[in-house]
MIGULUM-811770 format. One line per 3 residues: number of its first residue (from 1); their letters; for each residue x, y, z of N, C-alpha, C, O. Coordinates in nm, 3 decimals. Atoms other than C-alpha are relative to their C-alpha. Example, Ala and Ser with C-alpha at 12.3 -4.5 7.8 and 13.67 -1.06 7.14 Angstrom:
2
1) AS) 0.089 -0.119 0.000 1.230 -0.450 0.780 0.090 0.120 0.000 0.194 0.118 0.066 ~ -0.082 -0.119 -0.006 1.367 -0.106 0.714 -0.077 0.109 0.073 -0.026 0.220 0.090
REM end
This chain:
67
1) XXX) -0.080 -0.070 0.096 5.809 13.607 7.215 0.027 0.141 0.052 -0.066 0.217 0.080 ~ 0.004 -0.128 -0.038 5.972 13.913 7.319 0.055 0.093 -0.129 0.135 0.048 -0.212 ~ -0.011 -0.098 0.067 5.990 14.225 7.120 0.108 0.109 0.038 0.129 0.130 0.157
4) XXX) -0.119 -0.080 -0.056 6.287 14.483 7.118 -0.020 0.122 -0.096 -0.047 0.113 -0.216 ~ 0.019 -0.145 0.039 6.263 14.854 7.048 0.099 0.067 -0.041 0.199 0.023 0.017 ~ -0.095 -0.042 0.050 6.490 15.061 6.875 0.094 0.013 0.126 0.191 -0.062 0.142
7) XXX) -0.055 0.001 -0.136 6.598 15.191 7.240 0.062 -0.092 0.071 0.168 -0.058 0.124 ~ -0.039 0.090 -0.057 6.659 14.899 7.383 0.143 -0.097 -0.068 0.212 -0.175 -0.002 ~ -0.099 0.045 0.088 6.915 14.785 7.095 0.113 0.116 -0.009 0.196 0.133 -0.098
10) XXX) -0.138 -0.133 0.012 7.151 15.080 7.149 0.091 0.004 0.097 0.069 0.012 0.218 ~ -0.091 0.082 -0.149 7.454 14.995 7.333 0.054 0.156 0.105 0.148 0.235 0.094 ~ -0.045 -0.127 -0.115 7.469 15.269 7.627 0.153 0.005 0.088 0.195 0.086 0.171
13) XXX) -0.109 -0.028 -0.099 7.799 15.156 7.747 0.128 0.068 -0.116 0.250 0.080 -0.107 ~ -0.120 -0.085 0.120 7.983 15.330 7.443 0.085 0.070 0.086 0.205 0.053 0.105 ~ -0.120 -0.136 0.003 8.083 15.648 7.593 0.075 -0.017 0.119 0.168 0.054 0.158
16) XXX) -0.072 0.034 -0.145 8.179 15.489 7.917 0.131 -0.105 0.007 0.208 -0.126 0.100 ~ -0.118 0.068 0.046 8.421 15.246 7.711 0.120 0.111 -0.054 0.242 0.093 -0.046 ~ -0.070 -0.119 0.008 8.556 15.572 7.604 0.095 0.054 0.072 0.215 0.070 0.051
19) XXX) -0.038 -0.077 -0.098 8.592 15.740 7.895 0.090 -0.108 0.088 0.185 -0.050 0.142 ~ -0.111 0.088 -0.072 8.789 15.460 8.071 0.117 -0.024 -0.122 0.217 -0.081 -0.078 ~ -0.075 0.075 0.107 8.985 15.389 7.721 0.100 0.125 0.077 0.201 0.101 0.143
22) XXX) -0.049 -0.175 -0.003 9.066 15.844 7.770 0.118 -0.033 0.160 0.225 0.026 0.177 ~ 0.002 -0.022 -0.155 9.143 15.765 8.149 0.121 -0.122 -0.010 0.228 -0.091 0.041 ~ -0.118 0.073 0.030 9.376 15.467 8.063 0.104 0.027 -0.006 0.199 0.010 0.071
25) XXX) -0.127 -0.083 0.069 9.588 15.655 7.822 0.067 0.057 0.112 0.183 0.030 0.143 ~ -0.033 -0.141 -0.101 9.608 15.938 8.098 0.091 -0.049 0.104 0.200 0.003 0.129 ~ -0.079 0.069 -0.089 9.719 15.693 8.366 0.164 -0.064 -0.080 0.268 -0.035 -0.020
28) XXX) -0.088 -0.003 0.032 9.980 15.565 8.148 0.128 0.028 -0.052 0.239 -0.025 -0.059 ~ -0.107 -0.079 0.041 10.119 15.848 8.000 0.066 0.067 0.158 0.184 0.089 0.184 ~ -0.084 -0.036 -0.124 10.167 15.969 8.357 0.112 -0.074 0.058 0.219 -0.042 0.110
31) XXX) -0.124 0.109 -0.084 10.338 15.672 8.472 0.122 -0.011 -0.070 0.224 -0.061 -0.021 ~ -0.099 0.014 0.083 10.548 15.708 8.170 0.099 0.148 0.051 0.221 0.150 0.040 ~ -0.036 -0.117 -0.038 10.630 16.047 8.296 0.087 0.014 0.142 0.199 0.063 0.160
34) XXX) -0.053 0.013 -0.198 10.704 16.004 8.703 0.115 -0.079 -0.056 0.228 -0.033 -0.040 ~ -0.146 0.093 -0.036 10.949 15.717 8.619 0.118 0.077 -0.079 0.233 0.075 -0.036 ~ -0.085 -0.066 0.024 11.111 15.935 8.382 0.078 0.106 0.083 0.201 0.112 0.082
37) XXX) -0.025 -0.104 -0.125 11.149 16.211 8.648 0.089 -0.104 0.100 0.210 -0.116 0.086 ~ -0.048 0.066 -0.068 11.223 15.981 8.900 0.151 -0.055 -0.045 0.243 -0.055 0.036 ~ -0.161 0.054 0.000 11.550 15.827 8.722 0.082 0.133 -0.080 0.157 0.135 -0.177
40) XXX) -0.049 -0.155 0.031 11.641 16.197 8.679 0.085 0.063 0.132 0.166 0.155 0.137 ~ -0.026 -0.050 -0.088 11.682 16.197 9.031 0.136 0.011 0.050 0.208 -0.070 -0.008 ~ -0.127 -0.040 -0.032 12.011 16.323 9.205 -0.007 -0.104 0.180 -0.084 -0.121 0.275
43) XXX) -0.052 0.070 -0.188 12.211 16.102 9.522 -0.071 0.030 0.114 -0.102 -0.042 0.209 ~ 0.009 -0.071 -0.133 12.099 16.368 9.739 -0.174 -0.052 0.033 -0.228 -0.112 0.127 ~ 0.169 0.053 0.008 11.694 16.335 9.600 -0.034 -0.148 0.072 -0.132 -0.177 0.140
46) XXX) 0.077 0.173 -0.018 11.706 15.925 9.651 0.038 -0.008 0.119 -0.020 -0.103 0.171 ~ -0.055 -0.025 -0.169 11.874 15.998 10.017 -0.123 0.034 0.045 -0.189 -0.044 0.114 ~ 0.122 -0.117 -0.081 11.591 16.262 10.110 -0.097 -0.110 -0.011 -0.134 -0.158 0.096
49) XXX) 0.133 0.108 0.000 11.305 15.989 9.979 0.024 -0.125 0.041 -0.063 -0.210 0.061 ~ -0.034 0.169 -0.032 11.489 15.681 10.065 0.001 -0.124 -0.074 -0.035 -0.237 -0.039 ~ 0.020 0.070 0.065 11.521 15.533 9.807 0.189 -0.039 -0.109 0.284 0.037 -0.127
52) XXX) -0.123 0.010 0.021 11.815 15.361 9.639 0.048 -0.003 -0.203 -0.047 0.010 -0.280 ~ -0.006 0.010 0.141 11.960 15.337 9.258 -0.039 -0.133 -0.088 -0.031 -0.154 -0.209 ~ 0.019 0.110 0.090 11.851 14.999 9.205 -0.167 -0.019 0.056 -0.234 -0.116 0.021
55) XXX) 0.163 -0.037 -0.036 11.481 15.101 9.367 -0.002 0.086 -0.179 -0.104 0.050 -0.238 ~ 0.020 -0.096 0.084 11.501 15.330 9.064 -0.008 -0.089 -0.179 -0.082 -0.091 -0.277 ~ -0.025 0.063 0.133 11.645 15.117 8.798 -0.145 -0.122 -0.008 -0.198 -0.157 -0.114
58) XXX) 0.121 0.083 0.038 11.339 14.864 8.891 -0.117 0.060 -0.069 -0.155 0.055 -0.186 ~ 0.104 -0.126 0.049 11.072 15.111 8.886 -0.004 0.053 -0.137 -0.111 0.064 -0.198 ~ -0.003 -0.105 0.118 11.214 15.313 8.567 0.005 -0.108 -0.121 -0.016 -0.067 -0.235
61) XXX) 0.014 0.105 0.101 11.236 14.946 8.369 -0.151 -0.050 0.008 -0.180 -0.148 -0.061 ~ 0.094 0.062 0.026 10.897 14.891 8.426 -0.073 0.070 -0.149 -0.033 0.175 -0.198 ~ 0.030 -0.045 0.119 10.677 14.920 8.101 -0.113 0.049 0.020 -0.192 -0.011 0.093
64) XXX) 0.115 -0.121 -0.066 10.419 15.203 8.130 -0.131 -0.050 0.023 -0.207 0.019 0.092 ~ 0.121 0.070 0.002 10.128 14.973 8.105 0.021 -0.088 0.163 -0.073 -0.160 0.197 ~ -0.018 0.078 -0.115 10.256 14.814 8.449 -0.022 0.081 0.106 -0.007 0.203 0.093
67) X) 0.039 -0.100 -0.170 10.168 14.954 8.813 0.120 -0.059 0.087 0.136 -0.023 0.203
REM end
């Protein structure tokens, strides 16, 4: 028979479900952010990076929860 202590019944991965929930958000509001920027960009910008208007239109349709 095993016995369980108050300690041992306390779920320690709380604040670390947290801290990845915090760290989630963060990543996604960024990504929500860059693609906005990004289809902001000017002819000359997607020349200089190499990149084309339908590189942009993929990218800027993705939904912020996507990488």
């Amino acid at each position: 028979m095993s016995s369980f202590t108050h300690e041992s019944m306390i779920n320690h991965h709380g604040s670390g479900f947290f801290a990845r929930l915090v760290e989630t958000l963060h990543v996604w509001r960024e990504r929500q952010v860059q693609r906005r920027q990004l289809a902001q960009l000017t002819e000359r910008d997607l020349h200089d990076v190499g990149l084309s208007w339908s590189d942009i239109a993929y990218e800027a349709e993705k939904p912020f929860w996507r990488a």
